[in-house]
C-alpha positions as CSV (number, residue, x, y, z in Angstrom):
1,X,14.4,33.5,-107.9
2,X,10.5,33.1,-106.9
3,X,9.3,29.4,-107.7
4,X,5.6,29.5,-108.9
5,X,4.0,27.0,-106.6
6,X,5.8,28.7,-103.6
7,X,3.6,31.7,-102.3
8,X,4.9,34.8,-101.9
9,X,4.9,36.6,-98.5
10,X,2.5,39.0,-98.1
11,X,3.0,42.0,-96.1
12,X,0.0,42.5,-94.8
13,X,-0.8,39.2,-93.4
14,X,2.7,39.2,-91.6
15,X,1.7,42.7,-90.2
16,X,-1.4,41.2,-88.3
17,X,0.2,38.6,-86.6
18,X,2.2,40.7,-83.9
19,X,-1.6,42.5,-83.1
20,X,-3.4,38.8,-82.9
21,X,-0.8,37.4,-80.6
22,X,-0.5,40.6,-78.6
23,X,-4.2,40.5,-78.1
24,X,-4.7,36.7,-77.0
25,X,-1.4,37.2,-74.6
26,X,-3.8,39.7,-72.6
27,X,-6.5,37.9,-72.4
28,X,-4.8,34.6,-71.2
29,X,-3.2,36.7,-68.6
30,X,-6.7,37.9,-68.0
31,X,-8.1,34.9,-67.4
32,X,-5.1,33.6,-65.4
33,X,-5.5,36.4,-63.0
34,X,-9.1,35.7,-62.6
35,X,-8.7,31.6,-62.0
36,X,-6.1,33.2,-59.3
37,X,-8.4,35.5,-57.2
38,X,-11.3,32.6,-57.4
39,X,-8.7,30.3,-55.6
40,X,-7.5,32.9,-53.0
41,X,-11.4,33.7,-52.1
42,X,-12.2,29.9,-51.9
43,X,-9.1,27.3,-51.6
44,X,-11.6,24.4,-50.9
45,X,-14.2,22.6,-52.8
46,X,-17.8,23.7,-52.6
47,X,-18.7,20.7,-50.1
48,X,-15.2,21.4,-47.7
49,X,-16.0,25.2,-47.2
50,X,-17.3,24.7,-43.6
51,X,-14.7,21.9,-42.4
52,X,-13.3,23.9,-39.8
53,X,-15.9,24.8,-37.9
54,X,-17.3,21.3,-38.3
55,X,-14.2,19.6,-37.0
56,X,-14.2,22.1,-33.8
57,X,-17.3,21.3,-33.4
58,X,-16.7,17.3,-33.5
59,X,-13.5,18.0,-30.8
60,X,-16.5,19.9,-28.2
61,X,-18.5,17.2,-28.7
62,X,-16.0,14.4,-28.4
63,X,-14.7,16.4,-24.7
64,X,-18.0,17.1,-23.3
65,X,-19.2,13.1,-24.1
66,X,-15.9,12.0,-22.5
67,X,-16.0,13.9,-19.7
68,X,-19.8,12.8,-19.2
69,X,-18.6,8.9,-19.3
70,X,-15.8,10.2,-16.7
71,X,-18.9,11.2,-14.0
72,X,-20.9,8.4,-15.2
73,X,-17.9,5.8,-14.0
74,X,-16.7,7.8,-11.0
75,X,-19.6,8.4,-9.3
76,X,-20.5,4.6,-8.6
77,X,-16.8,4.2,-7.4
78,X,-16.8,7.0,-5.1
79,X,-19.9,6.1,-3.2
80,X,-19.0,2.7,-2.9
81,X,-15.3,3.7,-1.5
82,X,-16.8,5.6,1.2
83,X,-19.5,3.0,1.7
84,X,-16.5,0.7,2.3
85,X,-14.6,3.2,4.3
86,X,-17.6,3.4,6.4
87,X,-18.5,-0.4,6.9
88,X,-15.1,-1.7,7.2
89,X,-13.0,1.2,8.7
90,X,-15.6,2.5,11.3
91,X,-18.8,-0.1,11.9
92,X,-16.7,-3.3,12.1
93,X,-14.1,-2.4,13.9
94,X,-16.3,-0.9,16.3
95,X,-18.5,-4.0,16.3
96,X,-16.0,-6.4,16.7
97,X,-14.2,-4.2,19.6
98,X,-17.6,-5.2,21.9
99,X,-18.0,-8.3,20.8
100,X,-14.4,-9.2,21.8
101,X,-14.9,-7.2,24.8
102,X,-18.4,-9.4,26.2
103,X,-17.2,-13.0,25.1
104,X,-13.0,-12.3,25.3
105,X,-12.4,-9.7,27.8
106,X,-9.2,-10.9,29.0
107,X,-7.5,-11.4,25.6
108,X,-9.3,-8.2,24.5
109,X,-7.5,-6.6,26.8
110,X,-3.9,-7.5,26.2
111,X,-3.6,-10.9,28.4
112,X,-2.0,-8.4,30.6
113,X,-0.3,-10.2,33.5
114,X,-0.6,-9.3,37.6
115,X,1.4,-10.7,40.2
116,X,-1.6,-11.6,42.2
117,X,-4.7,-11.5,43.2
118,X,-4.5,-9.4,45.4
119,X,-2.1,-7.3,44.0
120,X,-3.2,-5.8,40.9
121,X,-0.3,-4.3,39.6
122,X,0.1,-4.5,35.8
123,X,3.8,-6.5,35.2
124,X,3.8,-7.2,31.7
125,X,1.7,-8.8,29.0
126,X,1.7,-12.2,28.1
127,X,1.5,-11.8,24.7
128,X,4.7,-9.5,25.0
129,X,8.4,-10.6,25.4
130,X,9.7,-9.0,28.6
131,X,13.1,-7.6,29.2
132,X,14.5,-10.0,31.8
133,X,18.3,-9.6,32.7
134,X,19.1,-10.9,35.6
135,X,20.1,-14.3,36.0
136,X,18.2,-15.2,38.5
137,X,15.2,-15.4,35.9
138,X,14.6,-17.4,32.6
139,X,15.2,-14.8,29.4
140,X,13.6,-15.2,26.3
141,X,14.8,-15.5,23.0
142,X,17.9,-13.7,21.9
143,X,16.5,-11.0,19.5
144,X,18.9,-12.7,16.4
145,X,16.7,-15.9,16.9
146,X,14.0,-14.6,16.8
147,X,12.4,-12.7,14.0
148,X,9.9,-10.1,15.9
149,X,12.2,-9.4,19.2
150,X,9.1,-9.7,21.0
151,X,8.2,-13.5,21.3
152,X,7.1,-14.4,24.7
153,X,7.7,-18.1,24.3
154,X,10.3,-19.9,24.3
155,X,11.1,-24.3,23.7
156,X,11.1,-26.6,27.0
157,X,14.9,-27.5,25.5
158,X,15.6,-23.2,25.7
159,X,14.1,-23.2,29.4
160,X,16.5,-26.1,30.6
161,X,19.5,-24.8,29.0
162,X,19.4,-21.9,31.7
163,X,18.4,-24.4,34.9
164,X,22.2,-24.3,35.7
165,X,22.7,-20.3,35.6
166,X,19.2,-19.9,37.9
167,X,20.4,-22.7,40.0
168,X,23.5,-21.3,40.7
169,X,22.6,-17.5,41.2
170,X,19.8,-18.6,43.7
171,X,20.4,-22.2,45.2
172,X,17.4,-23.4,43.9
173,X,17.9,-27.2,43.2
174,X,18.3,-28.0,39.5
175,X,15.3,-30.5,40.0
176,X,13.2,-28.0,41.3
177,X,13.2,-25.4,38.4
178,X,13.0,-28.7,35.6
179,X,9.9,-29.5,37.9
180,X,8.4,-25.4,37.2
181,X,9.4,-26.0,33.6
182,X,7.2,-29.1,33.5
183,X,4.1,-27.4,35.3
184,X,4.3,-24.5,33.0
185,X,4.3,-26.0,29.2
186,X,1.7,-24.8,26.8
187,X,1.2,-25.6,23.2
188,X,0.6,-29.8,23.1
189,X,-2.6,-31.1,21.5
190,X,-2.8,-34.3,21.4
191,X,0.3,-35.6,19.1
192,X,0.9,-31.8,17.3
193,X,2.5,-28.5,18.4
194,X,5.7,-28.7,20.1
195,X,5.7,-28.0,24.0
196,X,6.8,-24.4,24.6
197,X,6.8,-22.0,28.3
198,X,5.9,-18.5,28.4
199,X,9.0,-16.5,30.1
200,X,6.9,-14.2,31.8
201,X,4.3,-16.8,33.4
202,X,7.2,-19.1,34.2
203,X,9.1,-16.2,36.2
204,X,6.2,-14.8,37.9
205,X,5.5,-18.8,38.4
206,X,9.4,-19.1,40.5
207,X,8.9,-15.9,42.2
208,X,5.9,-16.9,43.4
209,X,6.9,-20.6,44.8
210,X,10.1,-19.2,46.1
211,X,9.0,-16.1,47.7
212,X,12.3,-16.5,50.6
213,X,14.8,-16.7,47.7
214,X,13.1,-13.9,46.1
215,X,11.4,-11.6,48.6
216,X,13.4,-12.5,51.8
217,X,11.8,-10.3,54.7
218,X,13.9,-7.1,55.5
219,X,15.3,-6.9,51.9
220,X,15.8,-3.1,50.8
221,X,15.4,-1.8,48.2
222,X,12.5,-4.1,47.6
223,X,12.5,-5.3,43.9
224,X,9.4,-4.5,41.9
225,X,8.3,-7.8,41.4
226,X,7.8,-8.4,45.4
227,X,5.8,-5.5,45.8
């Protein structure tokens, strides 16, 4: 049963349909290819085309600026290292060397020690701790008390503790060596420094004012020191 106010379905019009929707499936798919190669020739915008090469660009620029502010700072260090090395490894060493050498000869030198006047054979330096053994000498400081090894010095109170060992090995009165202790201090000024000897000075000091406990004529071998 056909109500009157319902149209009826016409053939023809249903027929066109299938052709109308074939024909705009094709030319979205058209299109759609189209909008695909566009992005596969140019995946940027207009204004990024060229942002590569500009960014290499940027990096070469940023390297060859840094490693211009590189020489820039290095150059003023270098030539004032080797200014330095030349002024204070080479010119005032050198000048200090002769100007020690006119006004302090003897301290330049070493403060080396003699045993005489006459004889001018080096014995030891005064600035040097000397390798005394025998107890007929003063020693210096054991190497545990002291923190070099190689003081020279050593207290008036460390000098008198070995009168009795010296007095004994050469029967030279106890009085007698505390009187060379005296004669030989060093280090008082005025009220400050306390009094110290120097081991080599006081021994070449005792062989020298007891040259027949020492160097007795017809002694052989003859020890070093009398020579």
């Amino acid at each position: 049963m056909t109500w009157p106010h319902h149209p009826t379905s016409d053939p023809s019009r249903n027929g066109g349909n299938p052709i109308q929707a074939h024909q705009h499936d094709g030319s979205v798919h058209q299109e759609r290819t189209h909008l695909r190669s566009r992005r596969n020739h140019c995946a940027l915008h207009r204004n990024q085309a060229h942002r590569h090469s500009i960014t290499l660009t940027g990096s070469v620029e940023r390297k060859l600026s840094l490693k211009k502010e590189i020489e820039r700072n290095a150059s003023p260090a270098i030539r004032l290292a080797v200014i330095s090395m030349i002024l204070c490894g080479l010119l005032f060493p050198l000048f200090m060397t002769g100007f020690a050498q006119i006004v302090f000869p003897y301290q330049a030198n070493g403060s080396l020690a003699h045993l005489s006047t006459s004889n001018n054979r080096t014995v030891g330096s005064y600035f040097i701790a000397q390798n005394f053994s025998l107890p007929i000498f003063f020693h210096p400081r054991n190497s545990s008390l002291s923190a070099s090894g190689v003081d020279p010095d050593i207290t008036r109170e460390d000098a008198r503790t070995q009168v009795a060992t010296i007095s004994s090995a050469t029967s030279i009165s106890q009085n007698d060596l505390h009187t060379l202790i005296d004669q030989n201090l060093e280090g008082t000024f005025w009220i400050f420094g306390s009094p110290y000897v120097n081991v080599l000075r006081l021994n070449m000091a005792l062989v020298q004012d007891f040259q027949s406990v020492y160097c007795p004529s017809g002694l052989i071998p003859i020890p070093q020191y009398c020579k």
